[in-house]
OpenMM code with the backbone's topology and positions (N, CA, C; nanometers):
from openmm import Vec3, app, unit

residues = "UNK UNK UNK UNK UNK UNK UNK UNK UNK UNK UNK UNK UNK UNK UNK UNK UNK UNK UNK UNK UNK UNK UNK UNK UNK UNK UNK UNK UNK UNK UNK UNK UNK UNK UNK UNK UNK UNK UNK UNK UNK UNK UNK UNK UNK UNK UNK UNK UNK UNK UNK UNK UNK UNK UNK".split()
positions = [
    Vec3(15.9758, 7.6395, 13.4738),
    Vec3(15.8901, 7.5433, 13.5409),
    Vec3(15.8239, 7.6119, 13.6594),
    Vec3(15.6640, 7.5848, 13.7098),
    Vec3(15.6048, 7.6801, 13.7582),
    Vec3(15.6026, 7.5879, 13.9396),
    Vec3(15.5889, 7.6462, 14.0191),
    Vec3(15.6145, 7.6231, 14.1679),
    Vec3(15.5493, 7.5410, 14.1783),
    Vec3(15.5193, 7.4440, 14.3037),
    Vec3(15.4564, 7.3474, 14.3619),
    Vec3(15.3469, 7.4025, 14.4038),
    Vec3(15.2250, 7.3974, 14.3725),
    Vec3(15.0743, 7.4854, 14.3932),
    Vec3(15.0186, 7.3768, 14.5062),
    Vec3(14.9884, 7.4223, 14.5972),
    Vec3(14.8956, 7.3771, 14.6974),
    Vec3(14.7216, 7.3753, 14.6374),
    Vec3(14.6754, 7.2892, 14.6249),
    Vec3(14.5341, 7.2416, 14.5989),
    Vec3(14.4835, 7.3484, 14.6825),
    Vec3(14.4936, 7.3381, 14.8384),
    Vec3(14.3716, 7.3957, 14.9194),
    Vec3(14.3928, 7.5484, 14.9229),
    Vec3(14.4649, 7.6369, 14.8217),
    Vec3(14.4902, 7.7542, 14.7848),
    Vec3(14.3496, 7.8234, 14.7302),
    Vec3(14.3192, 7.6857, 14.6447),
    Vec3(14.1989, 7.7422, 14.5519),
    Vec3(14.0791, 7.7246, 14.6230),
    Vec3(14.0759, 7.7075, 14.7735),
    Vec3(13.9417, 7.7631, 14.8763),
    Vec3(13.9758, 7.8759, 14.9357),
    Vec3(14.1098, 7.9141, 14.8945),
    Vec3(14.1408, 8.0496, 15.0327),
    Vec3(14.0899, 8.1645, 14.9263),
    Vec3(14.0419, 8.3030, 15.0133),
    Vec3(14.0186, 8.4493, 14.9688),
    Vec3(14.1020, 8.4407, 14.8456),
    Vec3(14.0400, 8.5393, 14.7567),
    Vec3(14.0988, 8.6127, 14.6285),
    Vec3(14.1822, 8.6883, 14.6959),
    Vec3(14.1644, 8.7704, 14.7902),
    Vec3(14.2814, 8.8297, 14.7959),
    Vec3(14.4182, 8.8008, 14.8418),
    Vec3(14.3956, 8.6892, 14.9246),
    Vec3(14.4989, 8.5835, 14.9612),
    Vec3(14.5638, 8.5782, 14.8540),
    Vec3(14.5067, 8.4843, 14.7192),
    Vec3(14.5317, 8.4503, 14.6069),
    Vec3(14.6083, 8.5470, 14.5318),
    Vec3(14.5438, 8.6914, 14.5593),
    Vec3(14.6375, 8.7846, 14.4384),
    Vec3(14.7682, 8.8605, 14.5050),
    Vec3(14.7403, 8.8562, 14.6833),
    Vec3(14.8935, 8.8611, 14.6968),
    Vec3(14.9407, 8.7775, 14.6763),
    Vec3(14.9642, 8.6748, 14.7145),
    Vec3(15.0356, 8.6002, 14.6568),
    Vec3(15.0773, 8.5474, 14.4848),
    Vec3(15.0199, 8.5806, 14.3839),
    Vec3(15.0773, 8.6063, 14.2478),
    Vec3(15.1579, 8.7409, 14.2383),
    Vec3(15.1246, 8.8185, 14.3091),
    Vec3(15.1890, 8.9908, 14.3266),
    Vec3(15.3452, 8.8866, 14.3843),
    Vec3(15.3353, 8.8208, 14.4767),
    Vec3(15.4701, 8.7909, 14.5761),
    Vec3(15.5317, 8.7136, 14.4953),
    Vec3(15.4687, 8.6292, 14.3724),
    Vec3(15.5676, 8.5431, 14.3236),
    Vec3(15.5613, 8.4227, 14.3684),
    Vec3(15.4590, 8.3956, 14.5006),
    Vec3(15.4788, 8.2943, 14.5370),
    Vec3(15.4402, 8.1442, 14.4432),
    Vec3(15.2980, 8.1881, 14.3897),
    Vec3(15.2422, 8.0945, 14.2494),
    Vec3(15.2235, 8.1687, 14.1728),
    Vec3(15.1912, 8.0971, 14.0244),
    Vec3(15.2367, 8.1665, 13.8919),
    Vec3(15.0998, 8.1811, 13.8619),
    Vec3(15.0115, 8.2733, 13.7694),
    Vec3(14.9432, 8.2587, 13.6945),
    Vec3(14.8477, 8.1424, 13.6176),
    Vec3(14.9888, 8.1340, 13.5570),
    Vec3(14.9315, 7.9736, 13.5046),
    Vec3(14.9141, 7.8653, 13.5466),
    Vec3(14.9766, 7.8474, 13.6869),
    Vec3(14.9742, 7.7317, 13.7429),
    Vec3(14.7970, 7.7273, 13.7923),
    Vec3(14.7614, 7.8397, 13.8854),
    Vec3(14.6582, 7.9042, 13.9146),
    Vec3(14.5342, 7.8517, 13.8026),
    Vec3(14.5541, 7.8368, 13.6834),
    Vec3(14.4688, 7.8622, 13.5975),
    Vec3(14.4487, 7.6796, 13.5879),
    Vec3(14.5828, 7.6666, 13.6030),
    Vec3(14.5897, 7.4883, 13.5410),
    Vec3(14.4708, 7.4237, 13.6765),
    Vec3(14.5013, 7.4485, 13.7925),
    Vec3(14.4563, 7.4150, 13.8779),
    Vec3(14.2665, 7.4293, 13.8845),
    Vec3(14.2685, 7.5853, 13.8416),
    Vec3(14.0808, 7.6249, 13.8063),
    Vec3(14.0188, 7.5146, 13.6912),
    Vec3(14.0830, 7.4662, 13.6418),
    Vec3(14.0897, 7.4191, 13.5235),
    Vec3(14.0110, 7.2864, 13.5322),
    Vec3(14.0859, 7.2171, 13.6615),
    Vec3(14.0755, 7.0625, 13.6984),
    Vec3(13.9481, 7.0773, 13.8060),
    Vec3(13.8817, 7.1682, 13.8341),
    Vec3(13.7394, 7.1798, 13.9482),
    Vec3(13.6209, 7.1028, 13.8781),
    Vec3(13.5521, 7.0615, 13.9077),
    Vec3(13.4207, 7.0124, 13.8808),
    Vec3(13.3535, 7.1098, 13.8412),
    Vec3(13.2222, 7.0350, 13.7131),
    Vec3(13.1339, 7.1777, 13.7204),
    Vec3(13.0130, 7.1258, 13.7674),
    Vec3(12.9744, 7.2230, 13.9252),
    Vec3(12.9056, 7.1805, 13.9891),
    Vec3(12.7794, 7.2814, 13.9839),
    Vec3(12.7497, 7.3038, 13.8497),
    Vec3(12.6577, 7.4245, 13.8153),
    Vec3(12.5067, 7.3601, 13.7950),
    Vec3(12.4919, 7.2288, 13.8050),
    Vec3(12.3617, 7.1819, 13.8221),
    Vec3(12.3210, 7.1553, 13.9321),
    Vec3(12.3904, 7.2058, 14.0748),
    Vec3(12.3473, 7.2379, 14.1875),
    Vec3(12.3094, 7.3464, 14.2693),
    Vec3(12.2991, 7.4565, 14.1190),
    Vec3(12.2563, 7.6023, 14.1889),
    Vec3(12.1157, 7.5915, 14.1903),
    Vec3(12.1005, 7.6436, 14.3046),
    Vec3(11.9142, 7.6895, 14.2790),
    Vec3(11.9507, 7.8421, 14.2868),
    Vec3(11.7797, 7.8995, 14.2343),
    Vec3(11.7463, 7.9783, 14.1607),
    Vec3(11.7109, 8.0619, 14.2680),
    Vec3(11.7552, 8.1862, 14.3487),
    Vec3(11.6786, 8.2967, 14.4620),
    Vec3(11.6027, 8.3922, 14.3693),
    Vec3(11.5398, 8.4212, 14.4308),
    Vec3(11.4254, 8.5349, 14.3441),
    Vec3(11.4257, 8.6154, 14.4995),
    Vec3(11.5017, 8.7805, 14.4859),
    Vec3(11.5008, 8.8130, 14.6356),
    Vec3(11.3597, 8.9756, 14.5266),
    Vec3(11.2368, 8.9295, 14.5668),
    Vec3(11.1113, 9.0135, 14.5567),
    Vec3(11.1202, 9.0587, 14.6623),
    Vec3(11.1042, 9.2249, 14.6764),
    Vec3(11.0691, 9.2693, 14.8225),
    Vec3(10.9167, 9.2516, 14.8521),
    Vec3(10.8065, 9.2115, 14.7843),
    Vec3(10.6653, 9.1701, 14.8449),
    Vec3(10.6938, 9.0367, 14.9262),
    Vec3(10.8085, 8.9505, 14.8992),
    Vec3(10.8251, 8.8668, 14.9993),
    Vec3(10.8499, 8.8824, 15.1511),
    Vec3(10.9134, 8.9840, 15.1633),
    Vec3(10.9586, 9.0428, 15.3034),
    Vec3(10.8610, 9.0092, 15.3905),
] * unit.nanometer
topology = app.Topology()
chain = topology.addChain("A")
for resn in residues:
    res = topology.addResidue(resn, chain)
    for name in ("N", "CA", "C"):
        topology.addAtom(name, app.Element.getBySymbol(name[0]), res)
């Protein structure tokens, strides 16, 4: 049975995140279960076009 995962984990740094799977502290899968349950908030990207004639 996989540890008690803190929600506000999945705003902190990746690297936060991968010591802590290195430490054991959360599992993999729990990690994944959690990515899992996010919204997909992909119809709120806009589009950058970085042209250097814009400069």
């Amino acid at each position: 049975m996989g540890k008690k995962v803190n929600v506000e984990l999945l705003s902190t740094d990746r690297r936060i995140i991968s010591r802590k799977l290195l430490a054991g502290e959360i599992y993999e899968k729990d990690l994944h279960g959690l990515l899992k349950k996010l919204p997909d908030v992909s119809d709120n990207a806009e589009e950058v076009n970085l042209d250097d004639s814009e400069k």
